[in-house]
ROZAKE-943072 format. One line per 10 residues: number of its first residue (from 0); for each residue z, y, x of C-alpha. Coordinates in Angstrom, 3 decimals. Last residue first. Layout:
! ROZAKE-943072
NUM) Z,Y,X; ...
***
This chain:
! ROZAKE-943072
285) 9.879,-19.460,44.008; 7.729,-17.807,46.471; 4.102,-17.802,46.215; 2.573,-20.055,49.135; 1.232,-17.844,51.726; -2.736,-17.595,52.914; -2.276,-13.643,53.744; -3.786,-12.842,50.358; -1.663,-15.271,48.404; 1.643,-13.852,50.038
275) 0.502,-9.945,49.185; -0.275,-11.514,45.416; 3.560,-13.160,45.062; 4.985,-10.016,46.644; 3.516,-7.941,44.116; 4.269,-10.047,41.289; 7.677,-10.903,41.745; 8.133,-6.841,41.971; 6.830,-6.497,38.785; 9.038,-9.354,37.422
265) 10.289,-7.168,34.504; 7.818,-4.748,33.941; 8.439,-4.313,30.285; 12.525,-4.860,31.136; 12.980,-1.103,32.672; 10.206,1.240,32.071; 11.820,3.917,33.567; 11.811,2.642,37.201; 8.302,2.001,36.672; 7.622,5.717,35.207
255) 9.245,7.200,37.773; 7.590,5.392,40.231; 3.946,6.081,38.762; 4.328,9.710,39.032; 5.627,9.699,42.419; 3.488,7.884,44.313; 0.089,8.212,41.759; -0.017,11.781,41.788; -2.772,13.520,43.869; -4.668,10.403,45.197
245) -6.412,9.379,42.362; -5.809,5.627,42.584; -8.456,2.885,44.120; -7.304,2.857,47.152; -3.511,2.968,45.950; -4.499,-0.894,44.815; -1.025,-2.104,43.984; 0.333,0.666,41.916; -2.087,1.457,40.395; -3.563,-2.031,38.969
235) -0.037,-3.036,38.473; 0.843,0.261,36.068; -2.881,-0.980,34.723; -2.350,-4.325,33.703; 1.561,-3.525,32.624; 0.096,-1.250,29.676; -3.199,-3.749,28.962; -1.182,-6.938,28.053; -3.751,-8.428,27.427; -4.012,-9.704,23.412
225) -7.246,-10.562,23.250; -8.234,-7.836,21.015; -6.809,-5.554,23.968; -9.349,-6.684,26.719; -12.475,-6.777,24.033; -11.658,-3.231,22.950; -11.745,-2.134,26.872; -14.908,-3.719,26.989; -16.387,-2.088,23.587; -14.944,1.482,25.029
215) -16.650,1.349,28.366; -19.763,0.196,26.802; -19.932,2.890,24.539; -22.623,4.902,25.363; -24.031,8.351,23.711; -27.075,9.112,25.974; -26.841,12.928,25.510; -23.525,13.312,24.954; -22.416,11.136,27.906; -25.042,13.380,30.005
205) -22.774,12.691,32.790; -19.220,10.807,32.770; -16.583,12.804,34.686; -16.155,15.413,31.783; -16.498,12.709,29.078; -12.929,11.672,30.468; -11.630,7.972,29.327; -8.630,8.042,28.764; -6.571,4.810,27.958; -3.204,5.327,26.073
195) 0.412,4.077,25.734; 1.533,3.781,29.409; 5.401,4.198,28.546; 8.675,6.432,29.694; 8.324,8.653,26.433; 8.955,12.410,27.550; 11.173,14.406,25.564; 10.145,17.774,24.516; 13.062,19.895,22.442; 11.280,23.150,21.171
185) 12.558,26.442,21.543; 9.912,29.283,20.305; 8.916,29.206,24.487; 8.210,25.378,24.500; 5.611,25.411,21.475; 4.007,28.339,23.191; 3.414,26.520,26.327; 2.172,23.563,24.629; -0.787,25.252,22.699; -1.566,26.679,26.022
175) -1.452,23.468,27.731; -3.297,22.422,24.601; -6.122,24.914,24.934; -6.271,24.752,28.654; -5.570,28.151,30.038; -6.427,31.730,30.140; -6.648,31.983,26.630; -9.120,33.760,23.892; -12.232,32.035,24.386; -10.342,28.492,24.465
165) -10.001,29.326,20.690; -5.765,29.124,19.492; -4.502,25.710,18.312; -1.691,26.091,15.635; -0.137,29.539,15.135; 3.364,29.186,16.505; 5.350,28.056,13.886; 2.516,25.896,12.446; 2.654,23.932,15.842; 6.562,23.262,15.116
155) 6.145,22.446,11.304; 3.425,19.701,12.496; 6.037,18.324,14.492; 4.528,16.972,17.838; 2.606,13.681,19.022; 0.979,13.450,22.510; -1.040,11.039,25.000; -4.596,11.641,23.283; -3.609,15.195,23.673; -3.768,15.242,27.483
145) -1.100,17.147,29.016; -1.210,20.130,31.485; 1.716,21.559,32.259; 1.409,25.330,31.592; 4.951,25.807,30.988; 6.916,22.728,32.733; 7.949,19.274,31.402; 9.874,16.923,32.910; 8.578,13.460,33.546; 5.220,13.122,33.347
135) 5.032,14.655,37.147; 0.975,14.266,37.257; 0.092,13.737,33.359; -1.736,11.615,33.812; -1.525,8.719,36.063; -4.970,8.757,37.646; -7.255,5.344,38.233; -10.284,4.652,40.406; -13.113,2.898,37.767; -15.769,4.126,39.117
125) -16.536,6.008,36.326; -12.958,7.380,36.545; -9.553,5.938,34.136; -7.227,8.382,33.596; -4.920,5.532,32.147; -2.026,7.443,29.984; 1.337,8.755,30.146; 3.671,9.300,27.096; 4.393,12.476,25.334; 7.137,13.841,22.623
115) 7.496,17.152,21.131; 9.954,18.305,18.791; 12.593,15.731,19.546; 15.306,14.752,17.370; 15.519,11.158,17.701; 12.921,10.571,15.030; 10.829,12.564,17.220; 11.180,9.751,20.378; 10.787,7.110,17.564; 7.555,8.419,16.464
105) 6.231,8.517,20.384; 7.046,4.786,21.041; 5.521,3.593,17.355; 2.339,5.845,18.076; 1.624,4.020,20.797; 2.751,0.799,20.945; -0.548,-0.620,20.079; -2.723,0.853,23.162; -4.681,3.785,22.147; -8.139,4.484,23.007
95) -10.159,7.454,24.354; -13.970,8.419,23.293; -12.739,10.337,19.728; -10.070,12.008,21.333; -6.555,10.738,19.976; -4.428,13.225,18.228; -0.685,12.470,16.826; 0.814,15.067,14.434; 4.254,14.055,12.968; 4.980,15.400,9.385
85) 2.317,13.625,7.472; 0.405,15.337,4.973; -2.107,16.551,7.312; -4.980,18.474,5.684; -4.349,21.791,7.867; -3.256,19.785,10.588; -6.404,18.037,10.580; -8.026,21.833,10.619; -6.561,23.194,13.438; -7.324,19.869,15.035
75) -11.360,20.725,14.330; -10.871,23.858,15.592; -9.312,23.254,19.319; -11.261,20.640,19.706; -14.033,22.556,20.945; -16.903,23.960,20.290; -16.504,25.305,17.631; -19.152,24.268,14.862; -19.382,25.640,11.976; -19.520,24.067,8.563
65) -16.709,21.601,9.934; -16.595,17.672,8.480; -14.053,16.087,7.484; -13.354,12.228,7.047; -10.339,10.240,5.949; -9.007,7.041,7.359; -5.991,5.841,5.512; -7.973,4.038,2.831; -9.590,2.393,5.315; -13.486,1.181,4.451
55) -14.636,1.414,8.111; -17.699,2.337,6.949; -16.744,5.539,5.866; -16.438,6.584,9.320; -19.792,5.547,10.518; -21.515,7.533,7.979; -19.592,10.284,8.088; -20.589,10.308,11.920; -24.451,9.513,11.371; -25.909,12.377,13.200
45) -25.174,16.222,12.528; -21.854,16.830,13.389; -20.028,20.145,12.552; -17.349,19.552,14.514; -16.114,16.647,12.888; -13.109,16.114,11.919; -11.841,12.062,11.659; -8.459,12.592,9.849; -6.131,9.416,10.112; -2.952,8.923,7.759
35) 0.122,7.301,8.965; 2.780,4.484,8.427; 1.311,1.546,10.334; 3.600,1.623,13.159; 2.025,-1.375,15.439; -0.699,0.364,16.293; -4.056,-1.010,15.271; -5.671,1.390,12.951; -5.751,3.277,15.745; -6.774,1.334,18.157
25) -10.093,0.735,16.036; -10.814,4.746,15.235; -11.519,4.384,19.058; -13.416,1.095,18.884; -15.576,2.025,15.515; -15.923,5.649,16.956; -17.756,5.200,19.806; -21.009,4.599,18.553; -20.800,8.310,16.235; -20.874,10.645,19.550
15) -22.334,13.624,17.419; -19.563,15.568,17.472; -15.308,13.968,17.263; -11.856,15.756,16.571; -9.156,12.727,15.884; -6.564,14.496,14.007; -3.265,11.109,13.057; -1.181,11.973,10.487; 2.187,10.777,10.666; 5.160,10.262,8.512
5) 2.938,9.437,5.602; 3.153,10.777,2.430; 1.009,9.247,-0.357; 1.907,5.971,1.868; -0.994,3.441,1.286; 0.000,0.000,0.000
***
């Protein structure tokens, strides 16, 4: 049965990128915390978004689409929190993907009286090097720079300040700006010590607007439909190929998060020694 109030609503801003909306709108609808609503905004798309969207056939996904375009998110979340009905925001970009705990982790952060709650994600490159963003997840600091797929806020909080304000008109990112703001009219921000989301940046990826892939996406699908554990796949991944890991933040963003996460990694240093020992011809220890 479908909540006519929802704790959360879920803005997902999307344009003319329709194939890689089935697996993105997909991790949604598979998080563990089924309580929420999902608007799909387009920004003023003109290929076969609606379509795609209503194909889905989830009463809990709902589809909007802008007269104008904006040219940025920045609009089309204005107006999912315009429509929300729930009284968490979560956003996911329309070419990332959420891992199943994810909304459930952040909820419970704002349940315990936070205003604004994040959890890191998997900045994951073309070539497939990794970044823990954000860089020092820990604590937050004005103009910290946090990826919306990885964040959930109030919806009273962001109407208290204005909602999203038009890249045009800042200095900064949109949502550390958005952020900043939310921090100076005295909200609490907690950060959640998990790895709840994959991103997958359409800034490193050229002419993904043009050509419109979703390879990445379908594979990644395919990992978490089979049940891999995709959260303590990648902390491992990072943490034990460094060569592969943006360099700027990996050391101490990833340790805090480790030593955070407490009995999901349990055995992570098992594992480690156990795959050094393999690669020098050793017998894993018992």
């Amino acid at each position: 049965m479908v909540s006519e109030n929802p704790k959360i609503t879920v803005v997902m801003a999307t344009y003319n990128w329709s194939s890689v909306l089935p697996y993105s709108i997909g991790s949604v609808l598979r998080q563990t915390m089924a309580d929420f609503e999902l608007w799909v905004v387009g920004d003023a798309c003109t290929d076969d978004s609606e379509r795609v969207v209503a194909s889905i056939q989830d009463p809990r996904v709902h589809w909007y689409n802008r007269e104008v375009n904006f040219g940025q998110q920045g609009g089309p979340n204005n107006d999912g929190i315009e429509r929300a009905r729930g009284r968490y925001i979560a956003y996911l970009g329309h070419d990332d993907l959420w891992l199943p705990h994810h909304l459930e982790s952040l909820a419970a952060a704002l349940d315990a009286g936070a205003d604004v709650a994040w959890a890191a994600l998997s900045f994951i490159m073309p070539d497939q090097k990794r970044a823990l963003v954000p860089t020092h997840p820990q604590c937050y600091e004005s103009g910290m720079w946090i990826p919306p797929s990885g964040l959930m806020h109030r919806k009273s909080l962001a109407q208290q300040v204005g909602g999203w304000r038009s890249f045009r008109e800042i200095s900064m990112d949109p949502e550390a700006d958005l952020l900043a703001r939310m921090h100076q009219a005295g909200g609490k921000f907690q950060f959640v010590p998990r790895l709840s989301a994959l991103k997958l940046p359409a800034a490193q990826r050229k002419n993904v607007y043009r050509d419109r892939p979703c390879h990445e996406q379908a594979a990644w699908t395919q990992r978490l439909l089979a049940g891999e554990d995709i959260e303590r796949a990648e902390l491992l991944e990072m943490a034990m190929n460094p060569g592969r890991a943006v360099e700027t933040q990996i050391r101490v963003g990833l340790r805090g998060i480790m030593d955070n996460l407490g009995k999901l990694i349990k055995g992570y240093k098992k594992t480690v020694f156990d795959r050094r020992r393999k690669y020098k011809g050793l017998a894993p220890k018992s």
